[in-house]
N, C-alpha and C positions, 0 to 999 in steps of 0.2 A: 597573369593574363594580359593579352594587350589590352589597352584602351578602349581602342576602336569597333574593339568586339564586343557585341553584348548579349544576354540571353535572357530567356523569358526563365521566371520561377520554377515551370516544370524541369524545363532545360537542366536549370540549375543542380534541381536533385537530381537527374540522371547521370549528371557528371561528378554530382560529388558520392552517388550512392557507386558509380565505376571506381573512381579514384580509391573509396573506401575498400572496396575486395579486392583491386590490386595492391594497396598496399598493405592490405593485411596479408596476403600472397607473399608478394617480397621480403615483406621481414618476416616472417612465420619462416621461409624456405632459409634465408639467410640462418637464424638463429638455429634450426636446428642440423642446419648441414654444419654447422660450427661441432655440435656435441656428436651427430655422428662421426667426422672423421678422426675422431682416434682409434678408429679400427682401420686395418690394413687389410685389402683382399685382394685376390686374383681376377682380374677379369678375364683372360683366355679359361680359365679355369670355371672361374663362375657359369661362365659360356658353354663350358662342354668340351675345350680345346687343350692343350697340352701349351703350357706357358713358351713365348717368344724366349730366344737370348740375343740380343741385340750388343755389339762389344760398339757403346759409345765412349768414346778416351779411356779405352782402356777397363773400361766398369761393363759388367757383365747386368744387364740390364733387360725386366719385361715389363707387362701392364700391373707395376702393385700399386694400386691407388688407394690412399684415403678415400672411406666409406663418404666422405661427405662431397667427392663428386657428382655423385650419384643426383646431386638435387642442384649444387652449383648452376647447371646447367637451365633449369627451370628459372634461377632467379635472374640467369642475362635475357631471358624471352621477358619476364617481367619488365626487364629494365629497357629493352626495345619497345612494349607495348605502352608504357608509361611514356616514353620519349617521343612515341608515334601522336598520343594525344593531349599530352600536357605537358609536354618540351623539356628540357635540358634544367630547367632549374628547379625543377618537381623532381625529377632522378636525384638532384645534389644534395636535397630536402630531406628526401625520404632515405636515402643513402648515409647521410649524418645521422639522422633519428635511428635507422637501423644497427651504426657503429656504436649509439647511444646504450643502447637497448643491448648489445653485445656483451660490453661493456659491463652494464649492470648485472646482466646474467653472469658472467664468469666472477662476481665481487660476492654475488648470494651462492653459486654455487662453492666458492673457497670459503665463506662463513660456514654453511653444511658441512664442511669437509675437517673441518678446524673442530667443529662440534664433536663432543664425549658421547662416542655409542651406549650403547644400550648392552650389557652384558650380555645377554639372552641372542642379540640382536647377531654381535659380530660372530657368534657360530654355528645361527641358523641354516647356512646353507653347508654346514659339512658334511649332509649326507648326498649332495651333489657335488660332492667334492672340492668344497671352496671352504678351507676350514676357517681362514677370517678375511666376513663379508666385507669389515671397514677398509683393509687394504683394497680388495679388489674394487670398493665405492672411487676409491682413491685414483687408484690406475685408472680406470673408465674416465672419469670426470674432472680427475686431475692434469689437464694437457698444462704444458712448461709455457713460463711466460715466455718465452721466445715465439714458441708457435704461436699464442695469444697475439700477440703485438704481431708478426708478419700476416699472418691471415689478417686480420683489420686491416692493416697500414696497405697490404695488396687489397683486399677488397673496395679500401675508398678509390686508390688510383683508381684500380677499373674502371670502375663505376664512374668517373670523372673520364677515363680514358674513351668510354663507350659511349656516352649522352655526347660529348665532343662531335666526336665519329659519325656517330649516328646523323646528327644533323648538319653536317657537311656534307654527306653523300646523298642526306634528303634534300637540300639545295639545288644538287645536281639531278638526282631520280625524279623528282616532285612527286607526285599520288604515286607513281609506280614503282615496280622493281622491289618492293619491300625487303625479297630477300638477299638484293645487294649490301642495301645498307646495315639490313640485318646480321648479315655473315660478315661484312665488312669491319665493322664497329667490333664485331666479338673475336676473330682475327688478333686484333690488335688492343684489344682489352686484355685477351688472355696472355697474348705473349706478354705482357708486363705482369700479369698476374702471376702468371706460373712459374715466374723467374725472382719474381719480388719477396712473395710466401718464404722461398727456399732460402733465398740469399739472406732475408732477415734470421727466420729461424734455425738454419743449420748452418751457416756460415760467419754471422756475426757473434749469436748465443753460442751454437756447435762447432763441430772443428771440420766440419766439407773443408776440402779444398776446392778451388773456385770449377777447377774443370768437373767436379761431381754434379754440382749447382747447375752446372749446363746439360750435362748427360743428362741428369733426372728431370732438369725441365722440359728439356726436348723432348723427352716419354711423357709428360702430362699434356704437354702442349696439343702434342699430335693426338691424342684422345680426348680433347677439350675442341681443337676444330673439328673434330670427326663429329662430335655430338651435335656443332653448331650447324651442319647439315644434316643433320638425324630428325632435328627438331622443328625444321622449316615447316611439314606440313603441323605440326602443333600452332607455330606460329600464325600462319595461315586460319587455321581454322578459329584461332582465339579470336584475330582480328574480322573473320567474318560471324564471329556471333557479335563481337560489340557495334559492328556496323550496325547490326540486325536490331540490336536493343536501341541503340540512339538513334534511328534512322538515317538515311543518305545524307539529308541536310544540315543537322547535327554535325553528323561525322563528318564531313567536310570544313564546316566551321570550325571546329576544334584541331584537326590536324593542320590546316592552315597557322588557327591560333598560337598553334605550338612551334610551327616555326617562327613566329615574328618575334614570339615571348622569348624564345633561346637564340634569337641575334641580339636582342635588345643585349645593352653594356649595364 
């Protein structure tokens, strides 16, 4: 927080009770968009629609995304709302704490995984046709260190890429235009994102060749800014209930604050 600025006590808990349910927000969406995307779905399909074939270099290509899109999406409005009011080094903060926390979960769930089931246990579900549950625990829960380490390793870029972003183009917007800098920041988060995931974990760990890394980014990418216009009026309305709860005077203070605090060196 700068210096300069100061707050009365109530202030205070109103900003630290904000900060608390976004970031329980962010890392909540971060952690479990991690465990949902080891499922693969169709989104034209999901939709209602009969899947795209798109021949990018050559690969025959439509919308199969990781299930854990689905929330991704959620946690860059998080990270624009947090950057909007408590600047660029509270994103860096909560960002690390959240790759923390990732981390820990993927170290407890491969202990779970390592563990001796329960005889009774592994062919409980065979009359749903799953005659041993511990494999399928395994599949589900067991994603490859590759994907492990590229999801992180893209999610911190981002997230470093977007608070950046973000308050470069709030420099230039000042109070207005949110969803410049909003779409702007996530634009250009994603495209490192989308390309960094894949190149770590199917090209370094897996055997992609470089031009598949590209096709298959450029289909997440374009469904990643399509959402970051989907979600405008979400953003919007997030940021006029927190007007509502801090008041005008508040909320001007603090968005001010946030920018001084994320130029400070």
């Amino acid at each position: 927080m700068s210096e300069n600025v100061s707050y009365t006590a109530g202030e205070e808990r109103k900003r630290g009770s904000l900060l608390l349910v976004l970031a329980v927000f962010f890392i909540g969406n971060a952690l479990v968009a991690e465990f949902m995307g080891v499922k693969i779905f169709s989104l034209e399909q999901t939709l209602g629609y009969n899947s795209v074939h798109w021949n990018i270099f050559g690969y025959d290509l439509s919308f199969q995304l990781t299930a854990g899109v689905l929330l991704w999406p959620f946690v860059f409005v998080m990270t624009d709302i947090l950057n909007e009011y408590f600047g660029r080094k509270e994103v860096h903060r909560l960002s690390i704490l959240a790759a923390i926390i990732l981390v820990y979960a993927f170290i407890m769930v491969f202990a779970a995984i390592g563990a001796k089931p329960a005889d009774w246990w592994v062919g409980s579900k065979a009359a749903h046709g799953i005659p041993d549950f511990n494999i399928a625990y395994k599949e589900v829960f067991g994603q490859g260190l590759g994907i492990i380490a590229g999801s992180l390793t893209a999610f911190l870029v981002g997230q470093v890429a977007d608070a950046y972003i973000f308050q470069k183009l709030k420099l230039k917007t000042g109070h207005n235009a949110v969803w410049i800098r909003a779409t702007g920041s996530t634009m250009v988060s994603q495209l490192i994102d989308s390309f960094v995931v894949l190149y770590i974990a199917f090209h370094i760990w897996g055997d992609w060749p470089i031009a598949q890394v590209i096709a298959v980014g450029i289909v997440n990418y374009i469904y990643k800014v399509t959402m970051a216009f989907v979600l405008l009026p979400v953003l919007y309305m997030v940021h006029r209930a927190i007007d509502k709860y801090l008041g005008k005077d508040l909320s001007s203070r603090m968005i001010s604050d946030a920018v001084s605090s994320s130029s400070e060196k």
